[in-house]
C-alpha positions in Angstrom: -36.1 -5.6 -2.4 -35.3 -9.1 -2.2 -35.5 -10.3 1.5 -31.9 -10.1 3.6 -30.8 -8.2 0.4 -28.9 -5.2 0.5 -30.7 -2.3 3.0 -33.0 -4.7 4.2 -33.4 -5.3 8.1 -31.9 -8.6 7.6 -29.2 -7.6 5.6 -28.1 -4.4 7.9 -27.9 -7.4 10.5 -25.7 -9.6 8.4 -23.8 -6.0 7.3 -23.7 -5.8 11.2 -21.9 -9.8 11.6 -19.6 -9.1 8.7 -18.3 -5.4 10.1 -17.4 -7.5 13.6 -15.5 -9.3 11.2 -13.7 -6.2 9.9 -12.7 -4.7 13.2 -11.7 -8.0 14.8 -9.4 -8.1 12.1 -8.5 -4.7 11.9 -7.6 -5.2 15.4 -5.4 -8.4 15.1 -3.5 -6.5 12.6 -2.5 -3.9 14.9 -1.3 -6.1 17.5 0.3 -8.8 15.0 2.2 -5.4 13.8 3.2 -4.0 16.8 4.2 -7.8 18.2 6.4 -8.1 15.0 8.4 -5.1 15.2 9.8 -5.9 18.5 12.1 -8.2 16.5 11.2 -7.5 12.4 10.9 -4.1 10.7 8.5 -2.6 8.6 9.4 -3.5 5.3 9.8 -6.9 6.9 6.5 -7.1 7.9 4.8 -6.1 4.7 7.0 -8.8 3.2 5.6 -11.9 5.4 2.1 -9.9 5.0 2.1 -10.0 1.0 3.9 -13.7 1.0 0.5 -15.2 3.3 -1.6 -13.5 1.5 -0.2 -14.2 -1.3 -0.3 -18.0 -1.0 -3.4 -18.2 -0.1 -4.9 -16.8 -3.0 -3.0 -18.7 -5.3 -4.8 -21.2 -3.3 -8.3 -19.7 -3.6 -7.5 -18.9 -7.4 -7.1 -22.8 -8.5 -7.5 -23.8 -12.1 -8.9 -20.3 -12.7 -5.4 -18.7 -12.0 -4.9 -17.6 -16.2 -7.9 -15.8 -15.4 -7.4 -14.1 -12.4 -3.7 -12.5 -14.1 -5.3 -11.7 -17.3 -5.4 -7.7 -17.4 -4.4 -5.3 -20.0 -3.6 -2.3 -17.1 -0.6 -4.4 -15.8 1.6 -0.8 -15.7 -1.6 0.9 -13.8 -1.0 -2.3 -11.2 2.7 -1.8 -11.0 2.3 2.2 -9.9 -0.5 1.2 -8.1 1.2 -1.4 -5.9 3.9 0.3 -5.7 2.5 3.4 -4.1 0.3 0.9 -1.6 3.4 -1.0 -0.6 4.8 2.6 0.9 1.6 3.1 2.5 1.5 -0.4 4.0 5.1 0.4 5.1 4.2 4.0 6.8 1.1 2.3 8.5 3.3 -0.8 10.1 6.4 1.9 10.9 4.1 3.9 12.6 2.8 1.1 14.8 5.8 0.4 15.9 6.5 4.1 17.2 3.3 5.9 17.9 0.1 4.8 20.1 -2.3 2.3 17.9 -5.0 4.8 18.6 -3.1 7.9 17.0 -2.4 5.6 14.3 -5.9 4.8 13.4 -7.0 7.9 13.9 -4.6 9.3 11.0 -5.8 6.5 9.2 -9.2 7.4 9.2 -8.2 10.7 6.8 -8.0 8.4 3.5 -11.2 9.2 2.4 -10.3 12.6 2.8 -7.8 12.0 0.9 -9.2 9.8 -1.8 -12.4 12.5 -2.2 -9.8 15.1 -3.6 -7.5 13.1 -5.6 -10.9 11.5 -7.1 -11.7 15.2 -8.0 -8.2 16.0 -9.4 -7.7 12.6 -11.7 -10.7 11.3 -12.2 -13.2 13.7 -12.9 -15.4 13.9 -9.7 -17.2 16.8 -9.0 -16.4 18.6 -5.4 -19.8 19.9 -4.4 -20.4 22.6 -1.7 -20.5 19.4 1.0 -17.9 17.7 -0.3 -15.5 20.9 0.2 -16.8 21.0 3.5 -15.9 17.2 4.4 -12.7 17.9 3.0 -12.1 21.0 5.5 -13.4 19.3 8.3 -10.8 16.2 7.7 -8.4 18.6 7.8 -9.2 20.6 10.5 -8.9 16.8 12.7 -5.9 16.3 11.2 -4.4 19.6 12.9 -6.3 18.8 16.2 -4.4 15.5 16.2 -1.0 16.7 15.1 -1.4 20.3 16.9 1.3 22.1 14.7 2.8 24.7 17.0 1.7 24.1 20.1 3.2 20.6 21.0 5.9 18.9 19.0 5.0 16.9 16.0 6.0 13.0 16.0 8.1 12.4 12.1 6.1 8.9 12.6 2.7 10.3 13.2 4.0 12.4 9.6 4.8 9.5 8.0 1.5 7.9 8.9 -0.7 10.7 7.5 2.1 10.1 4.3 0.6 6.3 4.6 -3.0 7.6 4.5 -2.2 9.8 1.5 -0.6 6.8 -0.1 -3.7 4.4 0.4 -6.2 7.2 -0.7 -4.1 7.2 -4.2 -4.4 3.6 -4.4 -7.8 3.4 -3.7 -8.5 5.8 -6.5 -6.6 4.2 -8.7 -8.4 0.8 -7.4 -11.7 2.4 -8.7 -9.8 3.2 -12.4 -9.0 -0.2 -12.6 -12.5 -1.7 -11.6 -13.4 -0.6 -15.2 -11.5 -3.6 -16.2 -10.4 -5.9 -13.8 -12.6 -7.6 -10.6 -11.8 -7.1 -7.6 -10.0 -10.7 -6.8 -7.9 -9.6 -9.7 -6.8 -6.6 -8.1 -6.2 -7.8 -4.7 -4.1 -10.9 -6.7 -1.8 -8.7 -8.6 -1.1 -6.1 -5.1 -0.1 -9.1 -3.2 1.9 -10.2 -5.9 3.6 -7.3 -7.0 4.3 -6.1 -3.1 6.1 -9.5 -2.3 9.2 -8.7 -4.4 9.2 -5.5 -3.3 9.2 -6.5 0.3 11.4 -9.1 -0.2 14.0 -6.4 -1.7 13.4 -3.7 0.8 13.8 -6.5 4.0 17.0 -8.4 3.1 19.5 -5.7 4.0 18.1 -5.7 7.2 16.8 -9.0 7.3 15.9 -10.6 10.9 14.6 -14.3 11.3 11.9 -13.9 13.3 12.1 -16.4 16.7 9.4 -19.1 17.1 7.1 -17.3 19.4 6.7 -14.6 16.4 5.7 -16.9 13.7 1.7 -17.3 14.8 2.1 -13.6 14.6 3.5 -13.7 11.3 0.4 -15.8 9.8 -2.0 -14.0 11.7 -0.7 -10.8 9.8 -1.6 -12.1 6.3 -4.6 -13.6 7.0 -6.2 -10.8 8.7 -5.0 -8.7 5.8 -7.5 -10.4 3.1 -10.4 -11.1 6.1 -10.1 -7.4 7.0 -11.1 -5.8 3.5 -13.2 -8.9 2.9 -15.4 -8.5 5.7 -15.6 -5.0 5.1 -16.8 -5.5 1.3 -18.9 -7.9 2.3 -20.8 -4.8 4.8 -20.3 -2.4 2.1 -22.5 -4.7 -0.4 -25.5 -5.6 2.7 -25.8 -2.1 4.1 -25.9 1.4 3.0 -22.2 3.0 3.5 -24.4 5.5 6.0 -24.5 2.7 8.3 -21.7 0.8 7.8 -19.3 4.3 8.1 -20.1 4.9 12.1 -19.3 0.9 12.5 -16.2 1.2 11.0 -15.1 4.2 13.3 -15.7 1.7 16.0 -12.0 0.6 15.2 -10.7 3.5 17.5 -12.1 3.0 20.6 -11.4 -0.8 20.5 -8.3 -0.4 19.3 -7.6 2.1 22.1 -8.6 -0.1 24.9 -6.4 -2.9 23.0 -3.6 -0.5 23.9 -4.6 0.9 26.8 -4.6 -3.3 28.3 -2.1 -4.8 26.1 0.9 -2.1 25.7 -0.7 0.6 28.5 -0.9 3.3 26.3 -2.8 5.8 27.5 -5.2 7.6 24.9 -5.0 11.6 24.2 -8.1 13.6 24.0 -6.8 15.4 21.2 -6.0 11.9 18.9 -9.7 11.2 20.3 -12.0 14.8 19.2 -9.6 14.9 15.9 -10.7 11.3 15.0 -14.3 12.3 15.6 -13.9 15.6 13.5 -11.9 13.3 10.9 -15.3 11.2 11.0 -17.8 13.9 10.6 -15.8 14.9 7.3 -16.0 11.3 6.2 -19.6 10.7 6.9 -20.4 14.4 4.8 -18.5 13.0 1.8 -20.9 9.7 2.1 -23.8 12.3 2.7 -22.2 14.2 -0.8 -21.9 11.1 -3.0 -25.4 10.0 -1.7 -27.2 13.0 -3.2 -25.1 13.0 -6.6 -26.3 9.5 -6.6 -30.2 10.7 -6.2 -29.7 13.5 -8.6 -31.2 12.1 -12.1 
């Protein structure tokens, strides 16, 4: 184990500077999201989100550009970015309607989500504490939403639909790793999702005024910092660790809306995001011991 290397002291320190990273960013995009749709909509926003994005990495890609869009899976990309771009839709939409906290707090059931369609398409095996994870994601889901005894929000619906979305991208992410790197596949979803934000937006197309354009960069940029800060933790640190730093996106998120928009938090979005988080960290505990096993 080299030193700073990967489960090292040093390198769950570093893992700890890059996941500040991640939730600064996660943050920004929250607020960037729900500052845009005071004058933009959704599809709008995924739009100017793909088109930053997607100029900087033509940027970063250079002379190695032929590279970066060589891939024989280009159909799996289309599906795939297609899917995502809904998702990114639902997650924006429901920023603009619902508490950021509620939203995060659905968000947090992708992994749920991704550990059964990973099961279903691709072969993975649900062990007994992998079922369990899977119940208890559930079981936070209906604590949140609370079918039955209070009215259900359409947009907190459509925002679990979002996480559902992302959770089939992300598995169909890990299809395509067996072909494409990773700069590939984040090249080819920002590609592919800027016609298809510029087609969804026009019909209801809104220039955005001057005060929203900072906004409007900010939302890109975060977009590639976020997940690359967050790789960056996943590679330094055991997912163990870097899980419970992630959930730290809810309660700063929650005092960003309890300051910026004075949205006060609900104990229910805030127990069914930690039962939501005790599923996810039994799936890590599940694929950790399939791992081990020889």
């Amino acid at each position: 184990m080299t030193p700073g290397g990967a489960g090292t002291p040093e390198g769950n320190l570093k893992a700890l500077f890059w996941m500040s990273g991640a939730l600064a960013s996660f943050a920004l995009m929250g607020i960037a999201g729900r500052e845009l749709s005071a004058e933009i909509g959704a599809f709008q926003i995924v739009f100017f989100r793909s088109a930053v994005a997607t100029t900087i990495l033509f940027v970063l890609a250079g002379r190695r550009l032929p590279v970066v869009l060589r891939t024989t899976k280009l159909k799996t990309h289309l599906i795939r970015n297609t899917i995502h771009f809904a998702g990114q839709w639902g997650w924006f939409y429901g920023i603009s309607v619902i508490t950021l906290a509620e939203v995060f707090a659905i968000e947090f059931t992708t992994p749920i989500w991704t550990a059964l369609l990973a099961a279903l398409f691709l072969g993975e095996k649900i062990d007994a504490l992998r079922a369990v994870s899977i119940a208890v994601g559930f079981a936070g889901i209906v604590i949140i939403l609370r079918p039955g005894m209070t009215p259900v929000e359409p947009a907190a619906l459509i925002v679990l639909a979002a996480a559902f979305a992302y959770a089939t991208a992300f598995a169909m992410t890990k299809y395509l790793t067996r072909w494409d790197d990773a700069f590939t596949i984040v090249f080819y979803m920002n590609l592919i999702q800027l016609p298809l934000g510029l087609a969804t937006a026009l019909p209801g197309w809104v220039t955005p005024s001057p005060a929203l354009w900072p906004w409007v960069a900010a939302v890109g940029v975060v977009g590639i910092t976020a997940h690359y800060c967050l790789t960056r933790a996943f590679v330094l640190a055991d997912a163990s660790l870097v899980a419970p730093l992630d959930f730290m996106r809810l309660p700063l998120i929650a005092v960003v809306g309890w300051l910026a928009y004075d949205e006060v938090l609900d104990p229910y979005v805030l127990l069914g995001a930690v039962v939501i988080f005790g599923g996810n960290y039994l799936n890590i505990r599940s694929g950790r011991r399939r791992r081990k096993k020889p």
